[in-house]
C-alpha positions as CSV (number, residue, x, y, z in Angstrom):
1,X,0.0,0.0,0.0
2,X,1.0,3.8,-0.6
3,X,0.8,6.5,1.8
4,X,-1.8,8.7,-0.2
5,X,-2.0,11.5,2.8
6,X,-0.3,12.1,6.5
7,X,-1.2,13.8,8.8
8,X,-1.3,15.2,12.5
9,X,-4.5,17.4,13.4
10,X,-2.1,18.7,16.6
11,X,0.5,19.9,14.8
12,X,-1.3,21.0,11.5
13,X,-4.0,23.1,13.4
14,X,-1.9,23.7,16.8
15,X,-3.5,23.5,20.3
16,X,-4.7,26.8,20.7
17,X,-6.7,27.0,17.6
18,X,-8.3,23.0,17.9
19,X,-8.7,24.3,22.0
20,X,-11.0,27.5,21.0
21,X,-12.5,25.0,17.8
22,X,-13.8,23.4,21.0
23,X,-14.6,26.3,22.7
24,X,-17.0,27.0,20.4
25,X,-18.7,24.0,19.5
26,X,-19.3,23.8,22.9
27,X,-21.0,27.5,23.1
28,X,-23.0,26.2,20.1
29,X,-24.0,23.7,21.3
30,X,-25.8,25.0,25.0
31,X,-27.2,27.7,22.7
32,X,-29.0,24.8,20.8
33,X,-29.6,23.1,23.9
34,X,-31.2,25.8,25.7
35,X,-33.3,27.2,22.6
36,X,-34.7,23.2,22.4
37,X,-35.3,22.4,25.8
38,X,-34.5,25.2,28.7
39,X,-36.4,27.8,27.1
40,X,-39.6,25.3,26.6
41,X,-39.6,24.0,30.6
42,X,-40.6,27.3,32.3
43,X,-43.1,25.2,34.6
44,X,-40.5,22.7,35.5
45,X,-38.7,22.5,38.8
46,X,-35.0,22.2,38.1
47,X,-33.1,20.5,40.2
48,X,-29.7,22.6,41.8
49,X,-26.6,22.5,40.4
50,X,-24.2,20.6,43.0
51,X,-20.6,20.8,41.8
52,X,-19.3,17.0,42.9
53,X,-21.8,15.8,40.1
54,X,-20.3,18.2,37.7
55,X,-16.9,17.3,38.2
56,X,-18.1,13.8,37.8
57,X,-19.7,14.2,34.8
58,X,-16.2,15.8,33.7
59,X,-14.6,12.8,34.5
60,X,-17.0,10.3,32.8
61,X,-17.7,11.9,29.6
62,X,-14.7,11.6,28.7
63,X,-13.8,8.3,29.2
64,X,-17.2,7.7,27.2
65,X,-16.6,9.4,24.5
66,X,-13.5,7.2,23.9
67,X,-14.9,3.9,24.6
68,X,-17.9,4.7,22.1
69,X,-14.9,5.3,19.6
70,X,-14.2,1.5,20.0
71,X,-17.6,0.5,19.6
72,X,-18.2,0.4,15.7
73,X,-14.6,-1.9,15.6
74,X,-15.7,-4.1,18.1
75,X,-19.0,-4.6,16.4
76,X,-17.3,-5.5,13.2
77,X,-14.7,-7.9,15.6
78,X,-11.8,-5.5,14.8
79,X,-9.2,-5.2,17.9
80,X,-8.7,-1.7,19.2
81,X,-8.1,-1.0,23.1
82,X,-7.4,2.4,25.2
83,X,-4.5,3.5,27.2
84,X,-4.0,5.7,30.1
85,X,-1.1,7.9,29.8
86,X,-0.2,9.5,33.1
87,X,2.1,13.1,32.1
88,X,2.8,15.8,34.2
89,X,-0.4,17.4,33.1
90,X,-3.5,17.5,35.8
91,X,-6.0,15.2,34.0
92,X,-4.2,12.1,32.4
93,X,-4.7,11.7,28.5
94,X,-6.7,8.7,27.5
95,X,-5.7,6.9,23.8
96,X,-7.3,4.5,21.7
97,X,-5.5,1.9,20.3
98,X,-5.9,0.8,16.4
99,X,-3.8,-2.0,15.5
100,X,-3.7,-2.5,11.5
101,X,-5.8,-0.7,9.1
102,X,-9.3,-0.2,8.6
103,X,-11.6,1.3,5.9
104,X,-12.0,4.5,5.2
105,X,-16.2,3.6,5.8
106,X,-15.0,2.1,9.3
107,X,-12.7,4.8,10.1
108,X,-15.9,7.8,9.5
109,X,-18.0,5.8,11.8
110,X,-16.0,5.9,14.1
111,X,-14.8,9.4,14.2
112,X,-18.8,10.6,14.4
113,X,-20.2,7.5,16.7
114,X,-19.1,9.5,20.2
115,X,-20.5,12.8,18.9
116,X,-23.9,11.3,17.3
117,X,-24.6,8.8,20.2
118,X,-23.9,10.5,23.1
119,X,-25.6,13.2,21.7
120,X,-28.8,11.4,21.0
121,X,-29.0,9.6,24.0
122,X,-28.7,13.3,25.7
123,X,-31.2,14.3,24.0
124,X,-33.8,11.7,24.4
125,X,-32.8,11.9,28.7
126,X,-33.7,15.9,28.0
127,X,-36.8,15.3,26.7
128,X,-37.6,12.2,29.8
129,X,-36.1,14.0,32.5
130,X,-36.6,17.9,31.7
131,X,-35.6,18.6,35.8
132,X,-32.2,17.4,34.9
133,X,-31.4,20.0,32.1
134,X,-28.5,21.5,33.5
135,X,-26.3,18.6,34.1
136,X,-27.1,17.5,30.5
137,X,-26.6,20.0,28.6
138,X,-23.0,20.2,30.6
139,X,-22.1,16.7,29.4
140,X,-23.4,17.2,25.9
141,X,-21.6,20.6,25.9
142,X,-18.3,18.5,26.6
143,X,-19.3,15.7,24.5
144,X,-20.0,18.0,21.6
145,X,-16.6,19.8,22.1
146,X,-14.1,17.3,22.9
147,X,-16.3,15.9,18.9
148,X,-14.9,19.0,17.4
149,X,-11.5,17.4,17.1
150,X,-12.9,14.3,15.3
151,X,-14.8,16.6,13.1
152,X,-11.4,18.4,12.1
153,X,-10.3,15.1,11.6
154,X,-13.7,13.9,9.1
155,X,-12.5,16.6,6.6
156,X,-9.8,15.1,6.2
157,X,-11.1,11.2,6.0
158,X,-13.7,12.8,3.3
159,X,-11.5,14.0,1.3
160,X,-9.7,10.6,0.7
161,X,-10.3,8.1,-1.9
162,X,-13.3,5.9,-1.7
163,X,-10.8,2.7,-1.3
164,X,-8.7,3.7,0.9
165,X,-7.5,2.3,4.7
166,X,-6.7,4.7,7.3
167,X,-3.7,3.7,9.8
168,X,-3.9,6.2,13.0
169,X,-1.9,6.0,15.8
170,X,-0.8,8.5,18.5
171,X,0.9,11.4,16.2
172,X,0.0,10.5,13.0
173,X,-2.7,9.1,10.7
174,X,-2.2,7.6,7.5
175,X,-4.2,7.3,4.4
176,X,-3.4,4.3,2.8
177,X,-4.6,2.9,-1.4
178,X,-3.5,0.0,-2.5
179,X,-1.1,-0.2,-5.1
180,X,-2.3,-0.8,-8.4
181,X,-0.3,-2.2,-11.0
């Protein structure tokens, strides 16, 4: 196979620009949030915002959002697995683990599953438990901007040839075609 494509979303848009990307997918998204469903609860009794269960839900969407990008690989009985890696940053990054290739098809599924899912299943909770609003539209707010990233990184699997296998690992992804002869 040839390398068709490389690239590293980190380096190619830098931190500060993916990190205010984020920013405002995130804005856009509790503006969405509270045009659908705060703004259409008036009668409702909210519940209070308690801090611990914020700073929970902090810790758990995250997490989440990377096991559900393992999902659509274990569902086709692909391998893929996530690390912990503990830095001397506050919050310890969390990686998922491709080994081999996989389709281009595969490899969009993927990218959007965390951002569509969790999404959805925020949304149908909204809608069945309106007096919990404000603690989910704070997880679907980091949901939808920690998505932002895999996003940025759909342009770039779109743009690749219908055939082709995408190799990703911690710095870099690949696009791979097959050579033809």
């Amino acid at each position: 196979m040839n390398c068709w494509k490389s690239f590293n979303i980190s380096k190619q848009y830098g931190s500060i620009r993916l990190s205010l990307i984020s920013l405002m997918g995130t804005i856009f998204f509790l503006i969405i949030f509270s045009l659908l469903f705060v703004n259409n609860h008036h009668e409702i009794a909210f519940s209070p915002m308690n801090l611990i269960i914020l700073i929970m839900m902090l810790f758990i969407v995250w997490p989440l959002h990377k096991i559900c990008h393992c999902i659509p690989l274990w569902l086709v009985g692909k391998r893929a697995s996530l690390s912990i890696e503990r830095s001397n940053k506050p919050i310890p990054i969390i990686y998922t683990n491709i080994p081999g290739t996989t389709s281009k098809r595969l490899a969009i599924i993927m990218s959007v599953f965390p951002g569509v899912v969790i999404t959805a299943v925020i949304f149908v909770a909204a809608s069945q438990f309106p007096s919990m609003l404000y603690y989910l539209s704070f997880a679907g707010a980091l949901n939808f901007g920690i998505s932002m990233k895999d996003f940025v990184y759909l342009t770039h699997l779109a743009k690749a040839p219908t055939h082709a296998y995408i190799e990703d690992d911690r710095d870099d992804c690949r696009i791979l075609i097959k050579q033809t002869l």
